[in-house]
C-alpha positions in Angstrom: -3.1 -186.8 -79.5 -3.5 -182.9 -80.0 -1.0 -181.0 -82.3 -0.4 -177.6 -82.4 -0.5 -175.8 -86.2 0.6 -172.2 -87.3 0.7 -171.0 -90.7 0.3 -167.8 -92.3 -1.8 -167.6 -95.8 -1.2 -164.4 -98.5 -3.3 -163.4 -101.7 -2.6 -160.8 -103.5 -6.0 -158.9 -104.2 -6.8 -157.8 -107.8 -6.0 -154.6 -108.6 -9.1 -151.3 -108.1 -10.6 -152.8 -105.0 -10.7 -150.6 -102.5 -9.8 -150.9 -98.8 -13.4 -149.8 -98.2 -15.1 -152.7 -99.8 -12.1 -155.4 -98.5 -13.0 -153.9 -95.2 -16.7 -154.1 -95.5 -16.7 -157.9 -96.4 -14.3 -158.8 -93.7 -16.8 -157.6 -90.9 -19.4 -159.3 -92.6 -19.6 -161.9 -90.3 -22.4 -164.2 -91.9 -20.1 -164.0 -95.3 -17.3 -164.5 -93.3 -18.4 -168.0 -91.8 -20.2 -169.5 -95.0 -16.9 -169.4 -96.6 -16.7 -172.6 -94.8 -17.8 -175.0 -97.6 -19.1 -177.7 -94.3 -21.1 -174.8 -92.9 -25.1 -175.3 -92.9 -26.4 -173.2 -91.0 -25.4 -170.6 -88.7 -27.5 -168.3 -86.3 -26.0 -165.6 -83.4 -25.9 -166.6 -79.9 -25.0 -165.6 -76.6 -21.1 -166.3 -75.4 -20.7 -169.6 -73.9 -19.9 -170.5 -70.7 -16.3 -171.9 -71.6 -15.5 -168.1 -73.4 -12.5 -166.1 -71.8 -13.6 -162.6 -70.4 -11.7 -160.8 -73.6 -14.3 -162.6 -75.4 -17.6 -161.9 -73.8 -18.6 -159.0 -75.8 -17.8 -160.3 -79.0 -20.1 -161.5 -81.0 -20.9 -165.5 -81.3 -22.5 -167.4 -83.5 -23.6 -170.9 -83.4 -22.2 -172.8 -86.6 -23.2 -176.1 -87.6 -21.7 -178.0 -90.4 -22.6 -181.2 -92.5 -19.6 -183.8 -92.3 -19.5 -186.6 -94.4 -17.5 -189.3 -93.2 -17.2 -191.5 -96.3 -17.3 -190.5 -99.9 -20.3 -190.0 -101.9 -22.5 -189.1 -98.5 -23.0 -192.1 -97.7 -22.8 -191.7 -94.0 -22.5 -188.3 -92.8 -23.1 -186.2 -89.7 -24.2 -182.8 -88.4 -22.2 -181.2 -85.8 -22.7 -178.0 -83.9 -20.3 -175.5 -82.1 -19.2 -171.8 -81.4 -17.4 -169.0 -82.9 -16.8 -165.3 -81.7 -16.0 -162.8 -84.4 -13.8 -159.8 -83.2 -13.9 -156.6 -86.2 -10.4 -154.9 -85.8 -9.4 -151.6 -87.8 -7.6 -153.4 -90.1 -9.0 -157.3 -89.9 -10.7 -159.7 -88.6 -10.3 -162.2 -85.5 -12.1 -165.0 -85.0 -12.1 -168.4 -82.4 -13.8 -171.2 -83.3 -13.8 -174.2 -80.3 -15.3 -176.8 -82.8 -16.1 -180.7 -81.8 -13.0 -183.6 -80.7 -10.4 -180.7 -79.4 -10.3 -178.6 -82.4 -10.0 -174.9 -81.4 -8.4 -172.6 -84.2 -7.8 -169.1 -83.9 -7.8 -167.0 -87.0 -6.6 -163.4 -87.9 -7.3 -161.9 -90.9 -5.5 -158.7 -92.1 -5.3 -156.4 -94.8 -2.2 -155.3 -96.0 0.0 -153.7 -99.1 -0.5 -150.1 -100.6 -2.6 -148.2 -103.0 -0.8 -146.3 -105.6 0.4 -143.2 -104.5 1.1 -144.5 -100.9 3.7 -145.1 -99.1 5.4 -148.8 -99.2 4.7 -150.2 -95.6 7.7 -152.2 -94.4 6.9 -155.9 -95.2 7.7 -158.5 -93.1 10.0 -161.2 -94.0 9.5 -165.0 -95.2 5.6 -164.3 -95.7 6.1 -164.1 -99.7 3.9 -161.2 -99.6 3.6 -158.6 -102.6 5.8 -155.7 -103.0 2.7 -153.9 -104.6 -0.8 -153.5 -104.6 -3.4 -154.9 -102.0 -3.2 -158.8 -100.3 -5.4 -160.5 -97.3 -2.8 -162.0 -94.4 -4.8 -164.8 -92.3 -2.5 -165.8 -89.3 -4.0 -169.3 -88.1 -3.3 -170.7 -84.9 -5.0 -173.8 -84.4 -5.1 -177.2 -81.9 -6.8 -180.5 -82.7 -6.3 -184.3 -83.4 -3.5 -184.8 -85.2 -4.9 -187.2 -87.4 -7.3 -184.4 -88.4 -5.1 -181.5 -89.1 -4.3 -182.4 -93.0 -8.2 -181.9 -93.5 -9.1 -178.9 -91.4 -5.7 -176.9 -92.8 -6.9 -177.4 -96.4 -10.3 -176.6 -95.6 -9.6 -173.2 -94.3 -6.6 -172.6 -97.1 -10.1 -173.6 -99.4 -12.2 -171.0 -97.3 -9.4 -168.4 -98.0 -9.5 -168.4 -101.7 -13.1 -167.9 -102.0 -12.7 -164.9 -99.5 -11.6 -163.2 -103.2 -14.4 -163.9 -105.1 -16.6 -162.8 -102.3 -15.4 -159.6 -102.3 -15.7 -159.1 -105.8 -18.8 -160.2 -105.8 -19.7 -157.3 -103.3 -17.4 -154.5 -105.3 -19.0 -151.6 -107.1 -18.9 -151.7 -111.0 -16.8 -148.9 -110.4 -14.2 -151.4 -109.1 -14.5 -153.7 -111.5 -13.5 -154.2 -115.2 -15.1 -152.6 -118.0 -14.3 -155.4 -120.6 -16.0 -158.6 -118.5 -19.4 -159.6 -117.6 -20.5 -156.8 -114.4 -18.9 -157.8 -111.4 -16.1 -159.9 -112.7 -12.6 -159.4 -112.9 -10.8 -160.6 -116.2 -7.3 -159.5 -115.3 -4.6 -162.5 -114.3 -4.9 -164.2 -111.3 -8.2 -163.4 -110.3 -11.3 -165.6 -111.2 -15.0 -165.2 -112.0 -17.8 -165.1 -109.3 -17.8 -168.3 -107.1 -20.2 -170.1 -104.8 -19.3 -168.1 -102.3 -20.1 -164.7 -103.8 -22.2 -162.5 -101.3 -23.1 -158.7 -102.3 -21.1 -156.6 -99.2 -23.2 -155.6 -96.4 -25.6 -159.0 -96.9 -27.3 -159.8 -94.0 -29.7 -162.3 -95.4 -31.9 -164.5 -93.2 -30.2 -166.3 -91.1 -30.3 -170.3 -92.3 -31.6 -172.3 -89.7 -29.8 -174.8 -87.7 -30.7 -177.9 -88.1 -32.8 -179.6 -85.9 -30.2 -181.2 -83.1 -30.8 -185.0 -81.9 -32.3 -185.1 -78.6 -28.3 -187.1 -77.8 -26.2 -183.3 -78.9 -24.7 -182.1 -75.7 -26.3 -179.3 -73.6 -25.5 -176.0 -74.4 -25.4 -175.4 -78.2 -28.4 -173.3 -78.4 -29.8 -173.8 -75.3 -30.7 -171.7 -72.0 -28.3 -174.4 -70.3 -25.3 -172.6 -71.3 -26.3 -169.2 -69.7 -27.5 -169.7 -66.3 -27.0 -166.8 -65.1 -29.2 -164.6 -67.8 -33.0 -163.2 -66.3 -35.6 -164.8 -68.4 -36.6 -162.9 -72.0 -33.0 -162.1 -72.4 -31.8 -165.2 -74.1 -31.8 -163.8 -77.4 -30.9 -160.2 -76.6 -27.5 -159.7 -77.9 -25.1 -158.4 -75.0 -23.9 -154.5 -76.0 -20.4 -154.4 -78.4 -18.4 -151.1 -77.8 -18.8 -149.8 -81.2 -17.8 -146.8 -80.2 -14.3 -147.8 -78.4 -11.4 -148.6 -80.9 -11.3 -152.5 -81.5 -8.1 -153.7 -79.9 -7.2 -157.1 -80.9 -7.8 -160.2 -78.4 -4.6 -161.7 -76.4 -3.3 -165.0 -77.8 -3.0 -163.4 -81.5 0.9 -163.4 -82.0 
């Protein structure tokens, strides 16, 4: 039985980061995805067949993460699936259709005021700050309802290391003085985590694992784009960088 979950997730960011360097680690989409703490590999990929036409020319990424079924590893499994990543002035959007009916759409948004700017009007019953930068993730997400106590504290995981990540990419200029370089010391924040990648990384890609000949067409394979010419398989299609990012239907 499917079950339909919506929640909205604040942290307060620590004081002296910049919107710049928030911004900059929100469109980094490789950063963005290994805040997963499953996630084992992850390479870009053309849209699948089953994407909606507002998300054709966004980009996609195949994702595959290690799941283990009992404690201690003893049996575990890989699985593979898709993801489009959609950079908005102010955020992020994202749509994952993973395995077993789980499809979560994501929004990610940066919020608050810098001193010396204007109070934006906040909205009610979010318990967000009345000063000072915070990251808003809206989540919107469908799957087996025996599954949706483990994927919702997964992704509340994934949004905690989302701070250390972008302190991991801030300037020293951003940071405190009286800690270790790149570290903030003040209350409420935390040291560099695992997940703590320098803005604008774009690493090598980690390989997917290899697939068992059994995984279902499509996840990396020609089978999901018929209709491409051949030698254009891993051409990514054009994104209107130079258009203004409007955000995808289905977000509110």
């Amino acid at each position: 039985m499917s079950k339909r979950t919506v929640f909205t997730h604040i942290t307060p960011l620590p004081a002296g980061l910049s919107r710049a360097t928030v911004m900059e680690t929100l469109h980094n989409h490789f950063a963005m995805i290994d805040l997963n703490p499953l996630v084992i590999g992850r390479v870009p990929c053309e849209p699948p067949v089953y994407a909606t036409p507002e998300e054709l020319h966004c980009k996609w990424y195949a994702i595959t993460d290690l799941i283990h079924y009992l404690p201690g590893g003893a049996i575990s499994g890989k699985l593979t699936y898709h993801g489009c990543f959609h950079d908005l002035d102010n955020g992020l959007q994202t749509h994952v259709f993973a395995p077993m009916g789980l499809n979560i759409k994501g929004k990610w948004t940066l919020g608050g005021s810098l001193p010396g700017e204007p109070r934006p009007i906040v909205e009610l019953g979010i318990d967000a700050p009345k000063e000072g930068l915070y990251l808003r993730e809206d989540v919107d997400m469908k799957c087996n309802i025996m599954m949706t106590s483990f994927v919702k504290k997964t992704l509340k995981k994934a949004h905690s290391g989302l701070v250390d990540t972008i302190i991991a990419g801030a300037p020293l200029s951003e940071t405190r003085k009286d800690g270790p370089p790149g570290c903030f010391t003040g209350a409420g924040s935390s040291s560099l985590g695992a997940y703590g990648y320098p803005v604008g990384y774009t690493g090598v890609d980690r390989p997917l694992p290899e697939l068992p000949p059994s995984h279902p067409p499509g996840v990396g394979s020609a089978q999901n784009f018929p209709a491409q010419r051949p030698g254009e398989m891993n051409q990514p299609r054009p994104y209107p960088h130079d258009k203004h990012p409007a955000e995808l239907p289905g977000s509110n």
